[in-house]
DSSP file (Angstrom, degrees, kcal/mol; ACC not computed):
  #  RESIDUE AA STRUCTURE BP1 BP2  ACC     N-H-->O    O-->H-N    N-H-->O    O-->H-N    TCO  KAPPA ALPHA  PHI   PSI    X-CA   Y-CA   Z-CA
    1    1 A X              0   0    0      0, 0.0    80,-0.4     0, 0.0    79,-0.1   0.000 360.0 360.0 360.0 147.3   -9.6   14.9   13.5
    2    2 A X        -     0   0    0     78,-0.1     2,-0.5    80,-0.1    80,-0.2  -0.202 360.0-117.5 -98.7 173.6   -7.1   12.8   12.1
    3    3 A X  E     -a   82   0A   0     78,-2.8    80,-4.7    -2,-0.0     2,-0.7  -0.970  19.1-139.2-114.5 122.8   -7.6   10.7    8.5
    4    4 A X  E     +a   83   0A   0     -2,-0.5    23,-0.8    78,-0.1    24,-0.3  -0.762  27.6 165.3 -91.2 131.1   -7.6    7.2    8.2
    5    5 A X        -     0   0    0     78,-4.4     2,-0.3    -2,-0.7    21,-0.2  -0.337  22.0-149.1-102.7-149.9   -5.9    5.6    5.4
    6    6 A X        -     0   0    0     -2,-0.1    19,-0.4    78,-0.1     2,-0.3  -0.846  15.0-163.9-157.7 157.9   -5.0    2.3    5.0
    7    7 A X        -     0   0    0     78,-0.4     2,-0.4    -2,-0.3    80,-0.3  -0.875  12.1-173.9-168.6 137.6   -1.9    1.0    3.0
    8    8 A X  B     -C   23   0B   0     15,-1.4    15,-0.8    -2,-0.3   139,-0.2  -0.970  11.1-161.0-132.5 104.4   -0.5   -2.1    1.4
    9    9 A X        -     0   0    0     -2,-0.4     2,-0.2    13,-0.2    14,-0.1  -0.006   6.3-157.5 -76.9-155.5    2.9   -2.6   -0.2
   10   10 A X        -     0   0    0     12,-0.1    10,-1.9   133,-0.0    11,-1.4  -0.493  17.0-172.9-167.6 125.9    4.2   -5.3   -2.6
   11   11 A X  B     -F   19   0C   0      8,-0.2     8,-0.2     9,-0.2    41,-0.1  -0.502  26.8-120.3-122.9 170.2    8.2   -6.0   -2.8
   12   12 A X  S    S+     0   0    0      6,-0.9    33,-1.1    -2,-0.2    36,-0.4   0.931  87.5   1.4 -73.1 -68.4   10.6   -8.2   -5.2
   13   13 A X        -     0   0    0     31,-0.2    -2,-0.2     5,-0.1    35,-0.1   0.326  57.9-126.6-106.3-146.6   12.0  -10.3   -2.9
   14   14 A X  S    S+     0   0    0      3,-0.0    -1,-0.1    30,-0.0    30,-0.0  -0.109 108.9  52.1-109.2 -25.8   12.0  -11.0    0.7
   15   15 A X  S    S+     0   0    0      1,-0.0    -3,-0.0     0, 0.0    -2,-0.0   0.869 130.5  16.2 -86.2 -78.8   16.4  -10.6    0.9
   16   16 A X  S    S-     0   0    0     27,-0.2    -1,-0.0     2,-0.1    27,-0.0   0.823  86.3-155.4 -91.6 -12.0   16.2   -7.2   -0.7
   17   17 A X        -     0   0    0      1,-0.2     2,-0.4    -6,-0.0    -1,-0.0   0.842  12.7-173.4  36.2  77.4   12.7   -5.8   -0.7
   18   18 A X        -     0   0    0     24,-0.1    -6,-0.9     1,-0.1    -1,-0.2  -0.923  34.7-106.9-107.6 115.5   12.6   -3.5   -3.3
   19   19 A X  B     +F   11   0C   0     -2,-0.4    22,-0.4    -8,-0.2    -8,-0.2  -0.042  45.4 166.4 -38.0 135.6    9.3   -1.5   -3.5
   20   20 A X        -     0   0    0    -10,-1.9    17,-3.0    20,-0.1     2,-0.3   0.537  64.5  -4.2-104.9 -92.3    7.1   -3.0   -6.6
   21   21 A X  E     - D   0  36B   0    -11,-1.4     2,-0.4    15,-0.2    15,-0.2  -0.869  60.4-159.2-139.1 139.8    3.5   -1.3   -6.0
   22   22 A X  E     - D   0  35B   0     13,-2.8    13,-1.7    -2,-0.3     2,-0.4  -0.937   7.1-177.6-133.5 128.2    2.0    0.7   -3.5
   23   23 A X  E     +CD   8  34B   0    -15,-0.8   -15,-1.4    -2,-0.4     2,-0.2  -0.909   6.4 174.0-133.8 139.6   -1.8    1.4   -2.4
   24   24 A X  E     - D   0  33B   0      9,-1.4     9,-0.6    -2,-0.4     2,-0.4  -0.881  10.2-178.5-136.6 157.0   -3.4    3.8    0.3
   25   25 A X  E     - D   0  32B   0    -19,-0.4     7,-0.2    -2,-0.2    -2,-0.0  -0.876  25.6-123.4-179.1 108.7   -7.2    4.1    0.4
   26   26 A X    >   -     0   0    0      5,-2.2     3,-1.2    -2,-0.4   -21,-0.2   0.056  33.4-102.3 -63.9-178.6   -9.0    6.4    2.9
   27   27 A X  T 3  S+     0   0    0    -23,-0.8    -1,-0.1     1,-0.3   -22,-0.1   0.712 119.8  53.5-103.1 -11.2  -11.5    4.9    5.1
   28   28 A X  T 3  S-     0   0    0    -24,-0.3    -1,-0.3     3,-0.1    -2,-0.0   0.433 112.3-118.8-104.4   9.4  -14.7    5.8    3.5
   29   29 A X  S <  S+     0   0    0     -3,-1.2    -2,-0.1     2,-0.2     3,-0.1   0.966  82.1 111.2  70.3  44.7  -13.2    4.2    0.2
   30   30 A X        +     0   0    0      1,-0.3     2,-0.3     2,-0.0    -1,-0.1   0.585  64.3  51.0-128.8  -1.5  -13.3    7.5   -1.8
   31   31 A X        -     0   0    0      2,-0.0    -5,-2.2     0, 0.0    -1,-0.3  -0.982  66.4-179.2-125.5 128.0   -9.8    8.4   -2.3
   32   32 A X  E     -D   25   0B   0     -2,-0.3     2,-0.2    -7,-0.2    -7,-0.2  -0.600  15.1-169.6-109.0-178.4   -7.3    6.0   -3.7
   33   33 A X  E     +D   24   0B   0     -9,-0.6    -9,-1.4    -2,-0.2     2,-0.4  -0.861  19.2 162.4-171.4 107.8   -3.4    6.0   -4.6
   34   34 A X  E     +D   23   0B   0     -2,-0.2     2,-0.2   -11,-0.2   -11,-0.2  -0.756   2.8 149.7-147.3 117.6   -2.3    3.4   -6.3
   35   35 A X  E     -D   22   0B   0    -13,-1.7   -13,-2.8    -2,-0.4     2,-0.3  -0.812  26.5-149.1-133.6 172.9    1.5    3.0   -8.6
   36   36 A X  E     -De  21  62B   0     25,-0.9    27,-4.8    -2,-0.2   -15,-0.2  -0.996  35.8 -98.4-149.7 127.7    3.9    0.5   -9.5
   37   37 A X  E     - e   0  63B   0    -17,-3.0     2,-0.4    -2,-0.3    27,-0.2  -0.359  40.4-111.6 -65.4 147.7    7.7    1.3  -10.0
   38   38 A X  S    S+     0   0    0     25,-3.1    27,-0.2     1,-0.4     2,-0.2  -0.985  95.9   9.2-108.4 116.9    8.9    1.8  -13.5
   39   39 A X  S    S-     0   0    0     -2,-0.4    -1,-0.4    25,-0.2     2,-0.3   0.882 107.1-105.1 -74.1 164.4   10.9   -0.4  -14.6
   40   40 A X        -     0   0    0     -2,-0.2   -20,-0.1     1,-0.1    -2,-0.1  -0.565  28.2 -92.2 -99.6 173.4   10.6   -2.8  -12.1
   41   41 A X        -     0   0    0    -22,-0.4     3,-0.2    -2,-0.3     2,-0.1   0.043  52.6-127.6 -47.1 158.3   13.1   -3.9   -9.1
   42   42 A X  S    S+     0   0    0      1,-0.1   -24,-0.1    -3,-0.1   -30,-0.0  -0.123  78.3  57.2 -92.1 174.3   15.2   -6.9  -10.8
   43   43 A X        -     0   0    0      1,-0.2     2,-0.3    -2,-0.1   -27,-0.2   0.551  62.9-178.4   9.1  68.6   15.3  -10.0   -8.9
   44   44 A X        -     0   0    0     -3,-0.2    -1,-0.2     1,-0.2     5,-0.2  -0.612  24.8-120.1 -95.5 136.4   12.3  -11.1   -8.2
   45   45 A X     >  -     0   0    0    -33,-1.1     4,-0.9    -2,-0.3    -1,-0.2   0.352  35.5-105.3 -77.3-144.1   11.7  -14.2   -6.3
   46   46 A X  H  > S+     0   0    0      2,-0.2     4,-0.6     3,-0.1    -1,-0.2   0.553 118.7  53.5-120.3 -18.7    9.9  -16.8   -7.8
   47   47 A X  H  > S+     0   0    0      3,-0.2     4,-4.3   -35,-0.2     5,-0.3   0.948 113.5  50.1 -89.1 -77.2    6.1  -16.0   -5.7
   48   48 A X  H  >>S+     0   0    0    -36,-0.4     5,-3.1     1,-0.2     4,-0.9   0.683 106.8  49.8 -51.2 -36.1    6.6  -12.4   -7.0
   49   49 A X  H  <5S+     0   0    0     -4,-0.9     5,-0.3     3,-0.2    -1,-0.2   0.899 124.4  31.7 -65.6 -57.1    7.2  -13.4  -10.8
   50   50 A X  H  <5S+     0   0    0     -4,-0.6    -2,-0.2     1,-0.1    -3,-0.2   0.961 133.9  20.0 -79.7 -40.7    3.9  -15.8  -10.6
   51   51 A X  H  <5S+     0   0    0     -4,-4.3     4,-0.3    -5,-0.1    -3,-0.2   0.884 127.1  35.0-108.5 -14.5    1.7  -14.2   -8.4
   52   52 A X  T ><5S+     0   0    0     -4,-0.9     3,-0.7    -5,-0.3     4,-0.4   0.794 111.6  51.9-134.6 -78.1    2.5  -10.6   -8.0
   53   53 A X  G > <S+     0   0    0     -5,-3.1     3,-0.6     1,-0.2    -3,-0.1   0.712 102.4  68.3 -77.5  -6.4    3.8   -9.3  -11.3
   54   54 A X  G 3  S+     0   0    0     -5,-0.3    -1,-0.2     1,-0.2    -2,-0.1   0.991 100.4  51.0 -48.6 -64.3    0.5  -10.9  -12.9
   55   55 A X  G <  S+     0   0    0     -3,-0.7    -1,-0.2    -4,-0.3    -2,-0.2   0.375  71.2 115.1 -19.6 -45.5   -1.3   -8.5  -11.3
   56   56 A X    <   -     0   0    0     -3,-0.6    86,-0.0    -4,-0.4   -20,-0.0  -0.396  51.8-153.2 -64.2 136.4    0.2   -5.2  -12.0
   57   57 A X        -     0   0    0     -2,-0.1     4,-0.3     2,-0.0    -1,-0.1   0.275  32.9-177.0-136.7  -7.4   -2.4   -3.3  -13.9
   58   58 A X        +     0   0    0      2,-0.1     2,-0.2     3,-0.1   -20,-0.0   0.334  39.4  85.7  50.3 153.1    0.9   -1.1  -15.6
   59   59 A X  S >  S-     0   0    0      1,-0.1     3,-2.8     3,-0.0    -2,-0.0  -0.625 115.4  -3.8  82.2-141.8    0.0    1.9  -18.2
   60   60 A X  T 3  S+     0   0    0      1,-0.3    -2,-0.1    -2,-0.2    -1,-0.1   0.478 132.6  59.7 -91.3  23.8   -0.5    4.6  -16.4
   61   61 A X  T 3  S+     0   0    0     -4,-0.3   -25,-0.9   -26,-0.1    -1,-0.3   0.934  85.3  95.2 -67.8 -37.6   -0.2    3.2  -12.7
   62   62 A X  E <   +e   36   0B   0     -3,-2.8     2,-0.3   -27,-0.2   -25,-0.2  -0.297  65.4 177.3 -81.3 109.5    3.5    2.2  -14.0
   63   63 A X  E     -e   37   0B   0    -27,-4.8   -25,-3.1    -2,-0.1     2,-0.1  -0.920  32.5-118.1-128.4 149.9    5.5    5.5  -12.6
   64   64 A X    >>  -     0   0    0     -2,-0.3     4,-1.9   -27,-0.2     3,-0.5  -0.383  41.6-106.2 -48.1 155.2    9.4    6.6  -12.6
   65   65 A X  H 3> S+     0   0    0      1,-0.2     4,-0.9     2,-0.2    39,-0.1   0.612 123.5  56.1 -32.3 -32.6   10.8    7.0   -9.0
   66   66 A X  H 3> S+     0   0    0      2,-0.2     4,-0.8     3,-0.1    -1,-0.2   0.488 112.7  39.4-144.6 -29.3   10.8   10.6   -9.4
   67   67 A X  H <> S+     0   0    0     -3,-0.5     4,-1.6     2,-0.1     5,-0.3   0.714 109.7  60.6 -97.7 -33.1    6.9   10.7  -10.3
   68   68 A X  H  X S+     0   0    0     -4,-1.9     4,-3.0     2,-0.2     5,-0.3   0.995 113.5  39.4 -45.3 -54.5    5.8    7.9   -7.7
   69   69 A X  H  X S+     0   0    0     -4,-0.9     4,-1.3     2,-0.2    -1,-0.2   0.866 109.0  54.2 -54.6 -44.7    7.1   10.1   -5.1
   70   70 A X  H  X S+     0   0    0     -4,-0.8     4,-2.4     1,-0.2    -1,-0.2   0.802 118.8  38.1 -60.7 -44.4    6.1   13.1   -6.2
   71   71 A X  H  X S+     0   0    0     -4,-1.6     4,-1.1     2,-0.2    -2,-0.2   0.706 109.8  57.5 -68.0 -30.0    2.5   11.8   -6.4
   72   72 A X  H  X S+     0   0    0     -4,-3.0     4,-2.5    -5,-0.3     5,-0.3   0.910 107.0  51.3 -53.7 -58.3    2.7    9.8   -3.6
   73   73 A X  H  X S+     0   0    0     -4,-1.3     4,-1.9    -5,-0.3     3,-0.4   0.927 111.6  45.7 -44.2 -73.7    3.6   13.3   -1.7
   74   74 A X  H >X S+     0   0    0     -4,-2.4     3,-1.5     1,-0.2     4,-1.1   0.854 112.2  53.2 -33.9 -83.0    0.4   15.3   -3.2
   75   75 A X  H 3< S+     0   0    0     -4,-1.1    -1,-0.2     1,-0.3    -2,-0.2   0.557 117.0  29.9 -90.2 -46.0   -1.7   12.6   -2.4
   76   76 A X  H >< S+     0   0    0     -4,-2.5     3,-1.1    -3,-0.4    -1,-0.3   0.811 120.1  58.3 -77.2 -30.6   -0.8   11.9    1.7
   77   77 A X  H << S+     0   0    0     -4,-1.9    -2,-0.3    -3,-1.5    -1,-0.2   0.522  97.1  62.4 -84.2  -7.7    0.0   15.9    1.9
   78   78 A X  T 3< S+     0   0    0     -4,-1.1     2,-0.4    -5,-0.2    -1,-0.2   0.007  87.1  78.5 -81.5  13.4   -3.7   16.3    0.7
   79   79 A X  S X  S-     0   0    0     -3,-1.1     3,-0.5     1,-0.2   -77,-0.0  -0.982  84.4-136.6-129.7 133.8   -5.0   14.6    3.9
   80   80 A X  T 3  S-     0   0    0     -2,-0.4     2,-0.5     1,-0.3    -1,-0.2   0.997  96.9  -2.3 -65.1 -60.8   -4.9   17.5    7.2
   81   81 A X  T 3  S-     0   0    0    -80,-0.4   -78,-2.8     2,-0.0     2,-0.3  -0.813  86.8-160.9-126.6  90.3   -3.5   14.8    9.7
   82   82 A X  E <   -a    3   0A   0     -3,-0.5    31,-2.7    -2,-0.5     2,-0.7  -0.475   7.7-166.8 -76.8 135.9   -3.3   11.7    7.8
   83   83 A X  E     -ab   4 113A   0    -80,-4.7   -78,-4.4    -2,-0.3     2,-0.8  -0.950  16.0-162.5-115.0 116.1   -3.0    8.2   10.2
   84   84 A X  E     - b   0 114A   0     29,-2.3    31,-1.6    -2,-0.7     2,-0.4  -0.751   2.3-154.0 -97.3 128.3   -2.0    5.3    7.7
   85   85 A X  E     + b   0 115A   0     -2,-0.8   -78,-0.4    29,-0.2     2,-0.3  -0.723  19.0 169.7 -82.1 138.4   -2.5    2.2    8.9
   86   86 A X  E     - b   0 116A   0     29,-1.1    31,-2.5    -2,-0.4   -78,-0.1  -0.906  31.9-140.5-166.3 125.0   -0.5   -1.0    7.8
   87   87 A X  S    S+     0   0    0    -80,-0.3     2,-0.3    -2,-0.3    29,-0.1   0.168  88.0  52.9 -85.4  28.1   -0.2   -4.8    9.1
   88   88 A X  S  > S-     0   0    0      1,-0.1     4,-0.6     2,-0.0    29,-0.1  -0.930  74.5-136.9-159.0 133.7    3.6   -5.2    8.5
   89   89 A X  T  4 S+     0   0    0      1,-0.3     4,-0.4    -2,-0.3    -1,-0.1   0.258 106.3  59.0 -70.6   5.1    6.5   -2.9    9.7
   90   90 A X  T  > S+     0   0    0      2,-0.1     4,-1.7     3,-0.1    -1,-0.3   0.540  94.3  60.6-106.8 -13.8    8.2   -3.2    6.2
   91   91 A X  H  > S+     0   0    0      2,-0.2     4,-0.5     3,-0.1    -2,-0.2   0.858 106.6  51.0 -80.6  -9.9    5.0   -1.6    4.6
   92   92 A X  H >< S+     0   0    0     -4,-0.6     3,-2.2     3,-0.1     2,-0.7   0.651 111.1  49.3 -73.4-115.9    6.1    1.6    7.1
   93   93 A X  H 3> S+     0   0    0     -4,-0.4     4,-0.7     1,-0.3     5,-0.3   0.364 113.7  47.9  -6.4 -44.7    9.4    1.4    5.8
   94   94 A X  H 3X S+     0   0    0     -4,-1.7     4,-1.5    -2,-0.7    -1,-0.3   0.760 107.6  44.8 -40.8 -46.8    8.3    1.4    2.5
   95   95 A X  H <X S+     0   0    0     -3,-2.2     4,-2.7    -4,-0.5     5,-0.3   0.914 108.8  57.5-100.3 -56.0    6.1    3.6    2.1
   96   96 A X  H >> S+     0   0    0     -4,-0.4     4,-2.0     2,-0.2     3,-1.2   0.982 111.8  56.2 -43.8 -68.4    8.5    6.5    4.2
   97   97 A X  H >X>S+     0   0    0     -4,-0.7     5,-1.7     1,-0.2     4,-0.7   0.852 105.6  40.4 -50.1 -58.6   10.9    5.4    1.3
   98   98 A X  H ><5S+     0   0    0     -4,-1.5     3,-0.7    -5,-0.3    -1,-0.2   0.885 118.1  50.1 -43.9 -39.0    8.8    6.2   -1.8
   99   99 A X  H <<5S+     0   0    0     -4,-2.7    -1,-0.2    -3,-1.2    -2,-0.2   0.890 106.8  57.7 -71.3 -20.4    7.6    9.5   -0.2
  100  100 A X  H <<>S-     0   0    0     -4,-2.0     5,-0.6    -3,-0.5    -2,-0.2   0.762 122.0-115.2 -36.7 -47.3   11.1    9.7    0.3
  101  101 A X  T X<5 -     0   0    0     -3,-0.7     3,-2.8    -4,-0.7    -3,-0.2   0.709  58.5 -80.3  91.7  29.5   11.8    9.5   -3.8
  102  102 A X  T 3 <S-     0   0    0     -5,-1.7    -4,-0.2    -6,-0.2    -1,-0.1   0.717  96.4 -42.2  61.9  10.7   13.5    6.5   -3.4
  103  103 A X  T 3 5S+     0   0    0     -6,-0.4    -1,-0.2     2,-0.1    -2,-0.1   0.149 128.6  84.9  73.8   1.4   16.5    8.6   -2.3
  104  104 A X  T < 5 +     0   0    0     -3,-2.8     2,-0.4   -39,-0.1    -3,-0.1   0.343  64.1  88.0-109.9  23.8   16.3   11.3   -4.7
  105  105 A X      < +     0   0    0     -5,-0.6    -2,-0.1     1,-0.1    -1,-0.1  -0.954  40.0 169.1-134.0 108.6   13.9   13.6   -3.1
  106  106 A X        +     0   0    0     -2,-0.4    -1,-0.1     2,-0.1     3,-0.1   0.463  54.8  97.8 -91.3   7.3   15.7   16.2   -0.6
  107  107 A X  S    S-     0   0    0      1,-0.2     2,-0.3    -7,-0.1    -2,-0.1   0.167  89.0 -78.1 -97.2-174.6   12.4   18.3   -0.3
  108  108 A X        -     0   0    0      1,-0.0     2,-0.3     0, 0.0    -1,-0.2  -0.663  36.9-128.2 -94.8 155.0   10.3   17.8    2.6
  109  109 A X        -     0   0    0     -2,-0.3     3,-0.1    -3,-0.1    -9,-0.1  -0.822  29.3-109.2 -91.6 121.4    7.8   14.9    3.4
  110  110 A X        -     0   0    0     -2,-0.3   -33,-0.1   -11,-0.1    -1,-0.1  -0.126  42.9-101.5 -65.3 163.3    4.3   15.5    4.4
  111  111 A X        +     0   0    0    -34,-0.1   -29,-0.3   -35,-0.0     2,-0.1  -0.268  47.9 166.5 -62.7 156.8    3.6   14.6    8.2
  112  112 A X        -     0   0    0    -31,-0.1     2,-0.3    -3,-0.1   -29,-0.2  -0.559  35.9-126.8 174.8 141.5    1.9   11.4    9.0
  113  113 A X  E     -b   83   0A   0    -31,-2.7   -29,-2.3    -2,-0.1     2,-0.3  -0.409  26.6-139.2 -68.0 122.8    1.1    9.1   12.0
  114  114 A X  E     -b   84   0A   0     -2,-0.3     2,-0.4   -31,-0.2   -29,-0.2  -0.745  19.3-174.7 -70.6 140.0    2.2    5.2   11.5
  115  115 A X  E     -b   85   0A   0    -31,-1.6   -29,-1.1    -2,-0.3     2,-0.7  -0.981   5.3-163.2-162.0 110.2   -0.3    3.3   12.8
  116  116 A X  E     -b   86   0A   0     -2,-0.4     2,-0.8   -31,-0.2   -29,-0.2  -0.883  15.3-136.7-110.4 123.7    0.8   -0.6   12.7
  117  117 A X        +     0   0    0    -31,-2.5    37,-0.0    -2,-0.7   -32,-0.0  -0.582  40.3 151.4 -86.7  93.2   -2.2   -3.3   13.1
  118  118 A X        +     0   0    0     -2,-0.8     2,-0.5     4,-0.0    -1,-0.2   0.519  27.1 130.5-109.9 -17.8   -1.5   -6.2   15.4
  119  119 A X    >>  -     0   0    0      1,-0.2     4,-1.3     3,-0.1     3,-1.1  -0.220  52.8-148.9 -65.1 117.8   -5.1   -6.7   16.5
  120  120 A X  H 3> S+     0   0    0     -2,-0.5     4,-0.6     1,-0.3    -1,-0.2   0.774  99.0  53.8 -48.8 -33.8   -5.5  -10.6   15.9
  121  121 A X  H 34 S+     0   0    0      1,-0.2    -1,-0.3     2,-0.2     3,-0.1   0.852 112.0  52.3 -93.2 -28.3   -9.7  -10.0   15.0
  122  122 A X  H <> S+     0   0    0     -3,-1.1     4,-0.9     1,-0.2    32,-0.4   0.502 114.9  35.6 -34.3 -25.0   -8.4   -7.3   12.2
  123  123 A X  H  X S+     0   0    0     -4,-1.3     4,-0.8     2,-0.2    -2,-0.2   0.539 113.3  52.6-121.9   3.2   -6.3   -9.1   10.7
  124  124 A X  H  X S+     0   0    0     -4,-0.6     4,-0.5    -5,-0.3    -2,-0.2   0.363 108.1  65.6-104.1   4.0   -8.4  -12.6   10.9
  125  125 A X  H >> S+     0   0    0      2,-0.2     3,-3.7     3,-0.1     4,-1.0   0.928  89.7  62.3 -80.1 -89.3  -11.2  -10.0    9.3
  126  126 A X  H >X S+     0   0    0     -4,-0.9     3,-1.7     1,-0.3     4,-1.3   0.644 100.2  50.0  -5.1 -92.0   -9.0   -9.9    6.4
  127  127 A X  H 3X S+     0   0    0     -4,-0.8     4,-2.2     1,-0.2    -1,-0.3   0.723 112.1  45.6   1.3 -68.4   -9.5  -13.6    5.9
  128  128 A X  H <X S+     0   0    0     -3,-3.7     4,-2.2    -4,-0.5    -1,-0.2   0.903 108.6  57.7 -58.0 -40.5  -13.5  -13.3    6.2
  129  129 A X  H << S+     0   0    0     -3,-1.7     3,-0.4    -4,-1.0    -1,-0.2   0.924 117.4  34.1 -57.1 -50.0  -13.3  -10.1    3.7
  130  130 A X  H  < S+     0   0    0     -4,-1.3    -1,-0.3     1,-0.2    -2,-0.2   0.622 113.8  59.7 -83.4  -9.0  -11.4  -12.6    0.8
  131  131 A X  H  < S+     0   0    0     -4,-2.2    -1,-0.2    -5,-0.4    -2,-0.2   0.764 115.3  39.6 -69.6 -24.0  -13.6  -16.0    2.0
  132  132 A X  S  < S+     0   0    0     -4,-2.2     2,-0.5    -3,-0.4    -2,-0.2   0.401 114.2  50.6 -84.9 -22.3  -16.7  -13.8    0.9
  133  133 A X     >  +     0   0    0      1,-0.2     4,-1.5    -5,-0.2     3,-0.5  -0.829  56.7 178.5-128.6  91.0  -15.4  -12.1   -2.1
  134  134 A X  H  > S+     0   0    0     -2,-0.5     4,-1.6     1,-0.2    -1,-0.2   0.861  82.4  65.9 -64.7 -46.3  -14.0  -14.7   -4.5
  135  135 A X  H  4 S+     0   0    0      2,-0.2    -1,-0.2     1,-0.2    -5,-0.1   0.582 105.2  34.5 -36.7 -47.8  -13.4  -11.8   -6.7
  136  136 A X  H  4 S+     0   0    0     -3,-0.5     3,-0.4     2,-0.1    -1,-0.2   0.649 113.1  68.3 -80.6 -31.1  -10.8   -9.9   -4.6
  137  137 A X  H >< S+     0   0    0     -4,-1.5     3,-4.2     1,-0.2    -2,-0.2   0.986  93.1  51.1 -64.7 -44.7   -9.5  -13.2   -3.6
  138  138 A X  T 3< S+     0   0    0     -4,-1.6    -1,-0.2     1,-0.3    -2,-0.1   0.770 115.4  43.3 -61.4 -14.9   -8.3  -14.2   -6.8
  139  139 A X  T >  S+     0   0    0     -3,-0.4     3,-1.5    -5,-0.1    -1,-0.3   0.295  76.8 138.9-120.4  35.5   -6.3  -10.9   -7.1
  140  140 A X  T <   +     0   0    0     -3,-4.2     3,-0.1     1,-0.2   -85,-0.1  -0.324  62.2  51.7 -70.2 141.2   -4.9  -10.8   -3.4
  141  141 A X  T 3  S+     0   0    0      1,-0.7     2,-0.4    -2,-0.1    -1,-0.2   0.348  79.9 113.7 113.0  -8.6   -1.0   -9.6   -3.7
  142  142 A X  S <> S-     0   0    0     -3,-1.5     4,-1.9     1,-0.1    -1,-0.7  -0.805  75.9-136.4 -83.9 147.7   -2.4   -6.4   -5.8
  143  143 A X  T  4 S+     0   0    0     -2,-0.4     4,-0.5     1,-0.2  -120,-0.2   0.916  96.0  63.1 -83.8 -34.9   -1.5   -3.9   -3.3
  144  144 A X  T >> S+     0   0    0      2,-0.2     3,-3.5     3,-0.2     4,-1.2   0.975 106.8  38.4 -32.7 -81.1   -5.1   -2.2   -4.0
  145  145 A X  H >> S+     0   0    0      1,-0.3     3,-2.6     2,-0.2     4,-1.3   0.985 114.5  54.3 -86.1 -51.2   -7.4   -5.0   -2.9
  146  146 A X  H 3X S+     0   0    0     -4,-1.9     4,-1.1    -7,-0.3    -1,-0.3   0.792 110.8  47.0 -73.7   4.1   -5.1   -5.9    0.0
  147  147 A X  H <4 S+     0   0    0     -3,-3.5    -1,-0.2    -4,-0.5    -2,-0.2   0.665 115.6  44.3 -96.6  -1.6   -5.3   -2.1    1.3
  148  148 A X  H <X S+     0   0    0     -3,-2.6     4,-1.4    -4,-1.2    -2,-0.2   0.618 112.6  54.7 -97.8 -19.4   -9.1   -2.2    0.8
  149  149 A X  H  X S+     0   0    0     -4,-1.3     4,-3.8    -5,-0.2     5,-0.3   0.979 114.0  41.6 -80.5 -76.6   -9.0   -5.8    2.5
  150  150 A X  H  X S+     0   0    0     -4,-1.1     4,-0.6    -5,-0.2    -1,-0.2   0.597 111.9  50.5 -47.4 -16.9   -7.3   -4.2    5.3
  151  151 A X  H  > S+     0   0    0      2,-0.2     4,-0.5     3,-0.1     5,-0.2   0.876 115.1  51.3 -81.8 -77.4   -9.6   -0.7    5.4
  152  152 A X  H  X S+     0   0    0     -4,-1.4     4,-3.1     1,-0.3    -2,-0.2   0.622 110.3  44.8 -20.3 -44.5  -13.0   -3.3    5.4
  153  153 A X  H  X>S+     0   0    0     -4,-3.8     4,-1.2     2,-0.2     5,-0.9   0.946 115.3  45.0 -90.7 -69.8  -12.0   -5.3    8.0
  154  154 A X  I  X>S+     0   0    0     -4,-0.6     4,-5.4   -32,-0.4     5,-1.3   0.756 117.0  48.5 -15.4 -82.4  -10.7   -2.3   10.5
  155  155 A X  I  X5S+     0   0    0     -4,-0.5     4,-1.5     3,-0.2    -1,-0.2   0.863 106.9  54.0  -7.9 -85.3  -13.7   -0.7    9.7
  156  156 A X  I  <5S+     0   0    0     -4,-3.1    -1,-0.2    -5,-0.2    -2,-0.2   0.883 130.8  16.0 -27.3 -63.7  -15.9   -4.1   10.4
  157  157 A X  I  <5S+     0   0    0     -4,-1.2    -2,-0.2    -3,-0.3    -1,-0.2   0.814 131.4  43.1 -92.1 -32.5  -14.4   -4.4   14.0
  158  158 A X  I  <<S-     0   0    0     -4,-5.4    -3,-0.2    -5,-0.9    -2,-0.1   0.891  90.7-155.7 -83.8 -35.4  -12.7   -0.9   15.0
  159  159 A X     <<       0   0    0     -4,-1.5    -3,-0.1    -5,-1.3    -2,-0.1  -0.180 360.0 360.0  95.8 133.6  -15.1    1.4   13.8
  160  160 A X              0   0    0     -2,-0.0    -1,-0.2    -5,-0.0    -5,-0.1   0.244 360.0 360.0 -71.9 360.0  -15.1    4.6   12.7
């Protein structure tokens, strides 16, 4: 049986989309992953400076490339057939690239199924999760509560 995660990126920009912080969160909410690049990407729009780098909970979430990955690696290669789940094709792309190393990692990558979520009542879920929880609303754009946003509401309508 496969493992659901769930996963939520957060990028500089929208032109160059350079990985910031990245969160995966299994479906029964008992394993997390959660980092932020050290230092971070440079040119960051003007959304990401005000709402986004507020956020970043930095110490020891705040990892080199070369320890993001590596941890990143353990952490999805510690699931037997992990399926991550995402509601945007750059948070696939993302996320391959940080297990990646950013480019600096020739070693192998653990497997795992992409799993993109286009169902319209999943992702209008989302909505309900942050209309309900003032608390998570106010920090939506930390890549944590919007991968936990996304597990709840899957959950809520797909089912386990």
């Amino acid at each position: 049986m496969a493992d659901l995660l769930f996963l939520d990126t957060e990028w500089n920009n929208d032109a160059v989309r350079e990985l910031v912080s990245l969160a995966l969160v299994n479906a029964d909410a008992t394993q997390y992953f959660y980092a932020e690049r050290a230092p971070r990407p440079g040119a960051s729009s003007s959304f990401v400076s005000k709402v986004v780098y507020p956020l970043l909970d930095g110490g020891d979430a705040a990892l080199s490339d070369e320890n993001f990955g590596e941890q990143l690696r353990a952490f999805v290669a510690s699931f037997d057939h992990p399926r991550i789940h995402f509601d945007g094709a750059i948070d696939k792309r993302q996320l391959a690239r940080a297990l990646a190393g950013f480019g600096t990692w020739s070693g192998e990558v653990p497997a795992w199924e992409p799993v993109l979520v286009t169902r319209q009542d999943v992702l209008g879920e989302q909505e309900v999760y942050f209309g309900c929880r003032p608390e998570k609303a106010a920090r939506r754009h930390h890549a944590a509560v919007d991968a936990e946003a996304l597990r709840a509401a899957y959950i809520t309508i797909v089912g386990l």
